[in-house]
C-alpha positions as CSV (number, residue, x, y, z in Angstrom):
1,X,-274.7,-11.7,-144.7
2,X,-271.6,-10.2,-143.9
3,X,-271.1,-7.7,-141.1
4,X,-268.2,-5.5,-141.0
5,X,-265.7,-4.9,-137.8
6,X,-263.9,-1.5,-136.9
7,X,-261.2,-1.7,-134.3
8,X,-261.3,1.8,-132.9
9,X,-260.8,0.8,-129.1
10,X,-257.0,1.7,-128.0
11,X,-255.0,4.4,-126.9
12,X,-253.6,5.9,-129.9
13,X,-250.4,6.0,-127.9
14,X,-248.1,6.9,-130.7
15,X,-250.3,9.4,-132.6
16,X,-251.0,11.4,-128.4
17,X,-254.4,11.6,-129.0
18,X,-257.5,9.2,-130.1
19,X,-257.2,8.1,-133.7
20,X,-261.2,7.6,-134.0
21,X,-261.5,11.5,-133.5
22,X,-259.1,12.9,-135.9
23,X,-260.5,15.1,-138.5
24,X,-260.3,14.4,-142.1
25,X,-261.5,17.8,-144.0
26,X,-264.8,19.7,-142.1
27,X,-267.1,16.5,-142.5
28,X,-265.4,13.4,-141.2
29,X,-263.3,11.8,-138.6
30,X,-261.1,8.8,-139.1
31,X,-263.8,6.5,-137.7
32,X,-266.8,8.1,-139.7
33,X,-265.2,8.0,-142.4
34,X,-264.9,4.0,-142.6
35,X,-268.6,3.8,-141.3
36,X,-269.5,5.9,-144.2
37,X,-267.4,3.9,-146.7
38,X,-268.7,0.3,-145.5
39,X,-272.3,1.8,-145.9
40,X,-271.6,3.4,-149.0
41,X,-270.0,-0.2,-150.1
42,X,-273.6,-2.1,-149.0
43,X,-272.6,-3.4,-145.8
44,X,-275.9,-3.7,-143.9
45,X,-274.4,-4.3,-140.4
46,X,-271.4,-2.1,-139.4
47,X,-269.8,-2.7,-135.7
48,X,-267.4,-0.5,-134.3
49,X,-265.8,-1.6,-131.1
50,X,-264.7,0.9,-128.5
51,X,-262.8,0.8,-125.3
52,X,-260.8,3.9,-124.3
53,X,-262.8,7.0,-123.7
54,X,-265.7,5.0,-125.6
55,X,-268.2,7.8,-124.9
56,X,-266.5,10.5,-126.9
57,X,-266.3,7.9,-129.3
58,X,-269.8,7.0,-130.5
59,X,-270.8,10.8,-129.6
60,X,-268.4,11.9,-132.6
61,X,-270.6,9.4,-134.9
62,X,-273.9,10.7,-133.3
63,X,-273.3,13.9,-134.0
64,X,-272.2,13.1,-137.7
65,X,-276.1,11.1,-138.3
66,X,-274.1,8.0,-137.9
67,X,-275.4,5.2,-136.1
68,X,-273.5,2.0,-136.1
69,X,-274.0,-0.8,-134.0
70,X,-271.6,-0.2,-130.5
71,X,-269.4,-2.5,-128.7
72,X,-267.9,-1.7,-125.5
73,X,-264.4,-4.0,-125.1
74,X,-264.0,-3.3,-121.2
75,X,-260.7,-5.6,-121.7
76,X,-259.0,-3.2,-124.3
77,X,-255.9,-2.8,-123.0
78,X,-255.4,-6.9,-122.5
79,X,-254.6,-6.5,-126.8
80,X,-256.0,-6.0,-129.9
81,X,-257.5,-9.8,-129.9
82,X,-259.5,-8.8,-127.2
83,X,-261.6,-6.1,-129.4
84,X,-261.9,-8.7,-132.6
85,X,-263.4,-10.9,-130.3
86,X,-266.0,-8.5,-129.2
87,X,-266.8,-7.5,-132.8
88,X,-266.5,-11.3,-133.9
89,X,-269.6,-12.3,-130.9
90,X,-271.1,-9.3,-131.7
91,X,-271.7,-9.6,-135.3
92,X,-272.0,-14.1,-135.0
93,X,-275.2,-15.5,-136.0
94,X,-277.1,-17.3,-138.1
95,X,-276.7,-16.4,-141.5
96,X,-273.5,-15.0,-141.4
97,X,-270.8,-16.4,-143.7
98,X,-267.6,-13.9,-143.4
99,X,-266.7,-10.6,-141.3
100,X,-264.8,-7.6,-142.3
101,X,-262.6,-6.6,-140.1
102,X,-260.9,-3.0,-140.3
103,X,-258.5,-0.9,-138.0
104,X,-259.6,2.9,-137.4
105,X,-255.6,4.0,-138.6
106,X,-256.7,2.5,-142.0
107,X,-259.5,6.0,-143.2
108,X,-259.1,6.4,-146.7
109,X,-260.1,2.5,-147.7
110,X,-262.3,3.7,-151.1
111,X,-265.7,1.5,-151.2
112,X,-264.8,-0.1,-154.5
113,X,-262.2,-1.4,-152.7
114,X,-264.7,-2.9,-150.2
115,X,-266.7,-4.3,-153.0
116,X,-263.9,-5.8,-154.5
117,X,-262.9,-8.0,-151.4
118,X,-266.8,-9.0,-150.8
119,X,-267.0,-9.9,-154.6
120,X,-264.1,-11.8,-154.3
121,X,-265.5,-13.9,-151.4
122,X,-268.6,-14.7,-153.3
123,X,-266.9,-15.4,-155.8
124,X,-264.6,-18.3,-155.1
125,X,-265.1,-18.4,-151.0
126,X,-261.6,-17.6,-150.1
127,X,-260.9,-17.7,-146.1
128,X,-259.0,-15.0,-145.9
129,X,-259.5,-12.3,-148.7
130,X,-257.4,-9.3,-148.7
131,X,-256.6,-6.0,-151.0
132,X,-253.0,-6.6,-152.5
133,X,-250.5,-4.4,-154.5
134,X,-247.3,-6.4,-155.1
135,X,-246.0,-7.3,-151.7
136,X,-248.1,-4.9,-149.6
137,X,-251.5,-6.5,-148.2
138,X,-254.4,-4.0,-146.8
139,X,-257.8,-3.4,-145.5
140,X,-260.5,-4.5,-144.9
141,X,-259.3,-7.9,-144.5
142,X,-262.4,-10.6,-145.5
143,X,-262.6,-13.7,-142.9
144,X,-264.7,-16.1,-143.6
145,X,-266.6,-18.0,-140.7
146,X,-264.9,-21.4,-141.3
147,X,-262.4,-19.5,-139.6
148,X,-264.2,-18.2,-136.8
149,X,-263.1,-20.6,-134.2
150,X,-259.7,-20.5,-135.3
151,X,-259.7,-16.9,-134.2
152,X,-261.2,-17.6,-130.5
153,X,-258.2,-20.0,-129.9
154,X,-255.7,-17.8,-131.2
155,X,-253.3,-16.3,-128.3
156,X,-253.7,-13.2,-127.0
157,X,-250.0,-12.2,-127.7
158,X,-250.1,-12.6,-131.4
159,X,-253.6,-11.6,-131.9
160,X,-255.5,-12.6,-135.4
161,X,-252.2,-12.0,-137.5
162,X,-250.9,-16.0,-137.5
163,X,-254.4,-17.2,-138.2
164,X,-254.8,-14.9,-141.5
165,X,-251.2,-16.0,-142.1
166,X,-252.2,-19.1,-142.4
167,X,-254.8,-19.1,-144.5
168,X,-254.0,-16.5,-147.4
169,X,-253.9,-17.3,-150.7
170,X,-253.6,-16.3,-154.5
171,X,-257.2,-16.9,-154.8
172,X,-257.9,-14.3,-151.7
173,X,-255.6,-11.8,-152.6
174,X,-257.5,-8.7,-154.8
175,X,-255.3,-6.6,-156.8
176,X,-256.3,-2.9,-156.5
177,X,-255.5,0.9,-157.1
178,X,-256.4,2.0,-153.7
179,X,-253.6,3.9,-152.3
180,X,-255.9,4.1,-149.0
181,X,-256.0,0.4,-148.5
182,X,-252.5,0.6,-147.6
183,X,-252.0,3.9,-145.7
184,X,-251.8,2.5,-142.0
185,X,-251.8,6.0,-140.1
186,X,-250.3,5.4,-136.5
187,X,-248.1,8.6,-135.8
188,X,-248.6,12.7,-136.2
189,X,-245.9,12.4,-139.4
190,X,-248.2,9.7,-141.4
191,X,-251.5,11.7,-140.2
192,X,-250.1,15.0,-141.7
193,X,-248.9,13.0,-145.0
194,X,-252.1,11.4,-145.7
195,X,-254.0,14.9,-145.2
196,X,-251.8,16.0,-148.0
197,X,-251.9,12.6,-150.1
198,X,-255.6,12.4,-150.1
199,X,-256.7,16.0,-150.1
């Protein structure tokens, strides 16, 4: 089993306005978007984690038919570790080898992309597994639960970031054509380019 994790909890300071809402055409939002492309990839169990204005949040997915699994981060603003750790407790159990972890400013991730990383995984049961294209890395980002614990001790102030670091490798790194596994969206200028890009 592996569960995937959306980040969609913080302020969206540099785009001005929530980054889980934007629209993408007349069907999607950033954040339904990924929920639809994790389910369309086979991910059974699809966590989103919310903080800031969390109620507008999961109503934009209600009122799209999507129901993921919620979590509430009341400690959003103490980082972005804060909200992996939610989704990580959230989606630990029994039975659960990796997680996928995914940032809302990443939307236009394809699900063969998705597939790719998992297959990968089961594959040869990298820790860290990861889309590549030459020197750029992207999402979703595959860690596997050997690595779990690593990511509860990790400080607050560098986040997740030293502990996939740390464990990459050539056998975790999956060479795709995915121009959405690399388009990080964060301000109005990269929102308006990607509209265009992926029309």
């Amino acid at each position: 089993m592996i569960p995937a994790v959306i980040l969609a909890a913080g302020k969206s300071t540099r785009m001005g306005r929530l980054k889980a809402m934007l629209s993408i055409g007349e069907k999607d939002t950033f954040l339904s978007r990924i929920v639809r492309t994790f389910q369309a990839a086979g991910v059974e169990d699809v966590v989103v984690v919310v903080g800031h204005e969390a109620g507008k949040v999961e109503e934009t997915l209600e009122s799209r038919g999507l129901h993921p699994r919620i979590v509430v981060n009341a400690a959003y603003e103490t980082g972005q570790l804060s909200s992996v750790l939610a989704g990580l407790n959230a989606v630990d159990r029994p039975g659960v080898t990796a997680m996928l972890l995914s940032l809302v400013d990443v939307p236009f991730v394809s699900a063969a992309t998705v597939r790719a990383v998992l297959q990968r995984h089961r594959e040869n049961h990298a820790p860290i597994v990861r889309p590549v294209r030459g020197d750029l890395h992207g999402h979703p980002v595959l860690i596997a639960r050997a690595l779990f614990d690593a990511l509860r001790s990790a400080e607050a102030a560098s986040g997740a970031k030293p502990v996939v670091r740390a464990h990459v490798s050539a056998a975790g790194d999956v060479p795709v054509d995915d121009e959405g596994a690399f388009c990080d969206i964060d301000t109005p200028e990269d929102y308006a380019a990607a509209l265009k890009r992926f029309a």
